[in-house]
C-alpha positions in Angstrom: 74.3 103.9 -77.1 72.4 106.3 -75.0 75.2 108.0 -73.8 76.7 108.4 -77.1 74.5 109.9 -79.2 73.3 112.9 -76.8 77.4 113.3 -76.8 77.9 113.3 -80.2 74.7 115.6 -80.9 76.8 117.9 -78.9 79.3 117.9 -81.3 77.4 118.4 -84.1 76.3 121.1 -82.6 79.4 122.7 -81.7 80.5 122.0 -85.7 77.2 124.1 -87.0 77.8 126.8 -84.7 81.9 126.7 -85.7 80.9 126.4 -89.5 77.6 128.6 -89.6 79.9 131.9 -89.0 81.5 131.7 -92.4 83.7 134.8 -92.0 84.8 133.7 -88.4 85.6 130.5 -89.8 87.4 131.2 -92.6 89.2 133.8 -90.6 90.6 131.2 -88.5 91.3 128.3 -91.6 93.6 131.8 -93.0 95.2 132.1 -90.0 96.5 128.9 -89.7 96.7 127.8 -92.9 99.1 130.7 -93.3 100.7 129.8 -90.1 101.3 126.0 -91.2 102.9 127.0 -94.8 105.2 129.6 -93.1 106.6 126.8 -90.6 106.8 123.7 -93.2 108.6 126.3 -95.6 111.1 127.3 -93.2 112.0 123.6 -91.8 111.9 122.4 -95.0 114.2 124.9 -96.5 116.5 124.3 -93.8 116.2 120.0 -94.1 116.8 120.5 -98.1 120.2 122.8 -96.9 121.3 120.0 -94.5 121.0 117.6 -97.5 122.4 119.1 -99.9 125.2 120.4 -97.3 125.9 116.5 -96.8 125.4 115.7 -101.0 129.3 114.3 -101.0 128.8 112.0 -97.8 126.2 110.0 -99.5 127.1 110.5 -103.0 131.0 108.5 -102.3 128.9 106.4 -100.1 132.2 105.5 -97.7 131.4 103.8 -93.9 134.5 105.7 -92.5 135.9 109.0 -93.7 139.1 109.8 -91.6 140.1 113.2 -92.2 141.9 116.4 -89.6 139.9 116.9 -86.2 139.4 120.3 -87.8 136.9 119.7 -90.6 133.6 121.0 -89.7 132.0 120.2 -93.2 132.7 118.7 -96.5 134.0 121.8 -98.7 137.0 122.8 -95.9 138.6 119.4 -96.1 142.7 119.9 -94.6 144.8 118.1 -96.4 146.7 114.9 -95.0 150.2 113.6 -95.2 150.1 110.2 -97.2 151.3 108.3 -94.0 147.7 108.5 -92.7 146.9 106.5 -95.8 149.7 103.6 -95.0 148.7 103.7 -91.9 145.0 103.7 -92.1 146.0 100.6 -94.5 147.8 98.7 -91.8 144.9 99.4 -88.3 143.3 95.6 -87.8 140.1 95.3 -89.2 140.1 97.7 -92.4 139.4 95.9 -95.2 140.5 98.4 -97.4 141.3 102.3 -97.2 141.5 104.6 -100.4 142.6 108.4 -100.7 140.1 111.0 -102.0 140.3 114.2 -103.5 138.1 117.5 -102.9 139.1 120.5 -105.2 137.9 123.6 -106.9 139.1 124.5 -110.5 138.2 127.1 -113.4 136.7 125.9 -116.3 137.5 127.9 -119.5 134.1 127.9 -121.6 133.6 128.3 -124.8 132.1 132.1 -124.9 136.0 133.2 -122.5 134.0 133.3 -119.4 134.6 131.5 -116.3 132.9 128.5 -114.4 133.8 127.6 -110.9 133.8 123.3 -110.6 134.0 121.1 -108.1 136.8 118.2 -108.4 136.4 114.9 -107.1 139.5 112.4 -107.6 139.1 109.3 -106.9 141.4 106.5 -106.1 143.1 104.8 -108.9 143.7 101.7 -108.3 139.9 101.1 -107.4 138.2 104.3 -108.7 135.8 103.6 -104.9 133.2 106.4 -104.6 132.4 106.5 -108.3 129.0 108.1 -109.3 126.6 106.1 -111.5 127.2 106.7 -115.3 124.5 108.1 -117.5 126.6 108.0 -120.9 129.9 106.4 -121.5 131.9 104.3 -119.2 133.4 104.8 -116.1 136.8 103.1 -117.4 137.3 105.7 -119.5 138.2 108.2 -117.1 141.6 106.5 -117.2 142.0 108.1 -120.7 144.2 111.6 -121.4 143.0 114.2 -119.8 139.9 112.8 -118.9 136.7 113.9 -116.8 133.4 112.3 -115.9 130.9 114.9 -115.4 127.4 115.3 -112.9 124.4 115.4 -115.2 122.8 117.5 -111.9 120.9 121.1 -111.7 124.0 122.3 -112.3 124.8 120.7 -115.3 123.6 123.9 -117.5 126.7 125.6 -116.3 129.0 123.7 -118.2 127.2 124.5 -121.0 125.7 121.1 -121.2 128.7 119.6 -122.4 128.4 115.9 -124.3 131.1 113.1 -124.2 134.2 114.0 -126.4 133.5 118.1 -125.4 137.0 119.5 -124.6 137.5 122.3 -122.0 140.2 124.0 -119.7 140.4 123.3 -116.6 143.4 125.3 -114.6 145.3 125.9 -117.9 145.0 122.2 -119.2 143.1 120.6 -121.6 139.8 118.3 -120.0 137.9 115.8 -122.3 134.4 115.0 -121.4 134.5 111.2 -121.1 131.0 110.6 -119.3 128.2 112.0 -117.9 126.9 110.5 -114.5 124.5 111.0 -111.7 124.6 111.5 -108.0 122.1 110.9 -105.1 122.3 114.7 -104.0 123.4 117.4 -105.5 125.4 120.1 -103.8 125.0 123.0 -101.7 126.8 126.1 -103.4 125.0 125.2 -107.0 128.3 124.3 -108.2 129.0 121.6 -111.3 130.7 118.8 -109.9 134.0 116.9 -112.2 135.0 113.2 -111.3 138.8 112.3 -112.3 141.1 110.0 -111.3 143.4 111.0 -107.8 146.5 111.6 -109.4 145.0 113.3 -112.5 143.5 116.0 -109.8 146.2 116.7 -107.8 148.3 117.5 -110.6 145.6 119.6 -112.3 144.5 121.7 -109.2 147.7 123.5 -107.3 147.9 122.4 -103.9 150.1 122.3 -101.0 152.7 120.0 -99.7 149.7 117.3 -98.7 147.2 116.1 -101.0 144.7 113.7 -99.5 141.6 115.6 -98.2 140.2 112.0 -97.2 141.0 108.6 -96.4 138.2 106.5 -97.1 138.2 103.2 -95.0 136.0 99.9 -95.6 135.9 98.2 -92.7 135.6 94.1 -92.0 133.1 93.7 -90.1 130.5 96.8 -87.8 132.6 95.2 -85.0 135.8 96.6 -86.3 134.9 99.9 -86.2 135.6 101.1 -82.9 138.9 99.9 -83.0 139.4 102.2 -86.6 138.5 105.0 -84.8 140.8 104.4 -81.9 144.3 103.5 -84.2 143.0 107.1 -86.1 142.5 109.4 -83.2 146.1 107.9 -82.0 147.4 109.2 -85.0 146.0 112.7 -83.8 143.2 112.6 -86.8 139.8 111.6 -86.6 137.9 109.2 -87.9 133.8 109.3 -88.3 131.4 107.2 -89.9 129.2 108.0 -92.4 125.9 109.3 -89.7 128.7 111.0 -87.3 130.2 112.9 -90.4 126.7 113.9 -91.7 125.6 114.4 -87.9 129.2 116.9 -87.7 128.2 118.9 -90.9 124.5 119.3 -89.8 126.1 120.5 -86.8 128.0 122.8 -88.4 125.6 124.6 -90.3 123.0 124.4 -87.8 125.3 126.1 -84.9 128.3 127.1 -86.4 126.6 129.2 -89.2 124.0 131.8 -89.3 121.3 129.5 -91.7 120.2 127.5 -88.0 119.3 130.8 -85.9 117.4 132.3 -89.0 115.5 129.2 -89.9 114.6 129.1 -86.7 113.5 132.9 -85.9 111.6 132.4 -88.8 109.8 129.3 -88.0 109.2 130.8 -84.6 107.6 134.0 -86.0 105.1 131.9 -88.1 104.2 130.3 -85.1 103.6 133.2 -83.3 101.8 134.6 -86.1 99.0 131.9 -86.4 98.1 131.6 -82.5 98.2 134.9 -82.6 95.5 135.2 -85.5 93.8 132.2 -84.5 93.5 132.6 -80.9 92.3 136.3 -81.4 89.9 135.0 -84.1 88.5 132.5 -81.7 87.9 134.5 -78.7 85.8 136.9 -81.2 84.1 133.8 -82.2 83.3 132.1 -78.4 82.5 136.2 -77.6 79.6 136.7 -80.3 78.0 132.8 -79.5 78.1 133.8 -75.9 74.4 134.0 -75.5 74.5 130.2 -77.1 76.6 128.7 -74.8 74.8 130.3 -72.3 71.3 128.9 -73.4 73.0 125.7 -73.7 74.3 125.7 -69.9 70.4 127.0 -68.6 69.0 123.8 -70.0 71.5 121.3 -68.4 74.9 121.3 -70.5 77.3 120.9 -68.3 80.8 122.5 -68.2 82.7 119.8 -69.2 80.6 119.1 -72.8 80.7 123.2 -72.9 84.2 122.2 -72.6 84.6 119.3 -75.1 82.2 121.5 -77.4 85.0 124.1 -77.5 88.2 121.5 -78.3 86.1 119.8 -81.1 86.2 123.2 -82.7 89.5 124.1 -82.1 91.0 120.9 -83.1 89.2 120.3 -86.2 89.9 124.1 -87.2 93.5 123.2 -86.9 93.8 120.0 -88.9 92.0 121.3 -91.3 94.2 124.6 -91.6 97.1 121.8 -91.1 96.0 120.0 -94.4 95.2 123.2 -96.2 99.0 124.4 -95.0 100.8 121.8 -95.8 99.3 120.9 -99.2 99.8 124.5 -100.0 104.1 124.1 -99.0 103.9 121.2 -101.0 102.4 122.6 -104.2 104.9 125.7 -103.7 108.0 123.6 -103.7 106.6 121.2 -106.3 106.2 124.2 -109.0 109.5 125.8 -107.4 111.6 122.7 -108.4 109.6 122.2 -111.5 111.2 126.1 -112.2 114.1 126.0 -110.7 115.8 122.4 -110.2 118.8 123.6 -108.0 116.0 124.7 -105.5 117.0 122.7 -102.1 113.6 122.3 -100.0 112.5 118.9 -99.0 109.4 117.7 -97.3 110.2 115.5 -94.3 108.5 113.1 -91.6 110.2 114.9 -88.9 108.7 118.5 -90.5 105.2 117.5 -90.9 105.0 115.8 -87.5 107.0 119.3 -85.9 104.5 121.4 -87.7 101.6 119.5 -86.4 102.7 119.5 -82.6 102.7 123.3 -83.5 99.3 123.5 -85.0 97.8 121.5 -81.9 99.7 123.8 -80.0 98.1 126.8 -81.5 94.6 124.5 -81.0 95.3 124.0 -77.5 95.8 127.8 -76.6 93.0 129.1 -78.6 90.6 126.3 -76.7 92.0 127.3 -73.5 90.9 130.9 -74.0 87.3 130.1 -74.9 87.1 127.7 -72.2 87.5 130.7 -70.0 85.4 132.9 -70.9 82.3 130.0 -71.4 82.7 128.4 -68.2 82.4 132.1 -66.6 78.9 132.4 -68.0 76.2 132.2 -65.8 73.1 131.4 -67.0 71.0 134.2 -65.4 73.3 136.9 -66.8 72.2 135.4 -70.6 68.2 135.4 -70.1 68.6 139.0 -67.6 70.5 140.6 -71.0 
């Protein structure tokens, strides 16, 4: 006990002489507050794009999508022959395999203009990937000409059409039979159609193949392996449904300019609060010089000069961390409330990244004012 408290009287001290400068202070809470809502912006911009750029993987919810060795994301899907289908049907182990359908159409609203959908068709036989209905019933999609539409951010675009609404799709008549919801909506802020397989490929032109997927169901996590072997034999691939997300994250991460931006930006904030922070602080430890001097001429020693320094530094930075992120959260919390389409999302893996940074930042604006205290000598203080 009597170690501890002339230790933590230390700290105290440290904290009155960090919070007694009010302008220094809040110089440095600005700086990294600022710092901390540029960087959780930017990842969390780019997490929400990955998300949304993977909205079909999880919304059909499929453990293996086999598809050509060129796809690189969900939206360029190369259509198959239908022998992949027989033969995906035929590998030991699959329980079932289904084709699948991505398209984009016209629809024909009711003002003459023009909206750009996407078309899903699933299977019909088993209608497997099939979003969860709002209004209406999913049977129903069997009907003439009927659609199934995604009550989403997107919705709007349709002009908010109810069940029994008719529109044109491609020069033929669509009947609103449903409205459903997804787990994610998409990237492109594009409304999104559900039909039946054969009702889409004979809506939408296409080319000689028609299958953009083969969705597989396999018997047992075991069987899996060997799917993906009797696929890549065929000379087409087959991922499950973390490798396909992991592809298209890969994708737009290297493949596409969004990754190198994101990141430039997040670097940049980062630069930008140890910059102001460790500029601020050196100003600080420079005009309580004389302080830590007097504290070192009556027996401080450099290491609790030293400990005196980090205490400041790192509660500067958690609290500029807090102040950050609950400022990113309250921005993308009234941006969503504004505009629904808007893709940011607030992970685990941005906070902690963020934080590593700010302890960064706390680390190399410590390690300047430990310099210039423990260079102090005593003398130079009282001869001044």
């Amino acid at each position: 006990m009597n170690v501890m408290k002339p230790v933590s009287g230390i700290y105290r001290v440290a904290l009155k002489l960090l919070m007694n400068d009010k302008s220094k202070f809040t110089a440095l809470l600005v700086g990294i507050t600022f710092a901390v809502f540029l960087m959780v912006m930017m990842m969390s911009m780019f997490s929400g794009i990955l998300a949304r750029s993977c909205a079909p993987v999880y919304n059909i919810g499929a453990k293996i999508w086999v598809m050509d060795p060129a796809v690189n994301n969900t939206n360029s899907s190369i259509p198959m022959p239908d022998y992949i289908l027989s033969a995906s049907r035929s590998i030991p182990g699959v329980k079932y395999a289904v084709p699948l359908y991505f398209g984009s159409a016209l629809v024909k609203l009711k003002d003459g203009t023009y909206q750009a959908a996407t078309v899903v068709g699933l299977d019909d036989a088993t209608l497997f990937g099939r979003p969860e209905m709002l209004e209406g019933r999913i049977e129903d999609v069997f009907a003439e000409n009927a659609f199934v539409v995604v009550k989403d951010a997107e919705y709007a675009k349709l002009e908010s059409p109810k069940i029994g609404t008719q529109f044109e799709i491609n020069d033929n008549r669509g009947t609103v039979v449903g409205l459903a919801k997804v787990a994610s909506s998409g990237l492109f802020g594009i409304p999104t159609l559900y039909t039946t397989y054969n009702r889409a490929i004979t809506y939408i032109p296409s080319a000689r193949f028609t299958i953009s997927y083969v969705l597989i169901e396999p018997k047992s996590e075991a069987d899996v392996p060997g799917i993906q072997k009797a696929i890549a034999k065929l000379g087409y691939e087959a991922l499950t449904r973390e490798q396909f997300v992991q592809k298209v994250s890969n994708f737009y991460t290297f493949k596409t300019g969004v990754g190198i931006n994101i990141l430039m930006m997040t670097g940049i904030s980062f630069v930008v609060g140890l910059s102001i922070s460790g500029q601020t602080f050196y100003t600080f430890i420079l005009e309580n010089i004389g302080k830590f001097g007097a504290m070192k001429a009556i027996g401080a020693k450099g290491n609790e000069l030293v400990s005196m320094i980090l205490v400041q530094a790192v509660v500067t930075s958690l609290i500029g961390y807090g102040l950050g992120v609950g400022a990113a959260s309250t921005f993308m919390i009234v941006a969503k409330l504004r505009m629904p389409d808007y893709a940011a999302q607030l992970t685990y893996q941005t906070l902690g990244l963020a934080l590593v940074m700010v302890m960064i930042i706390a680390a190399v604006s410590s390690y300047i004012g430990v310099r210039k205290v423990l260079q102090i000598q005593p003398f130079d203080i009282f001869r001044g």
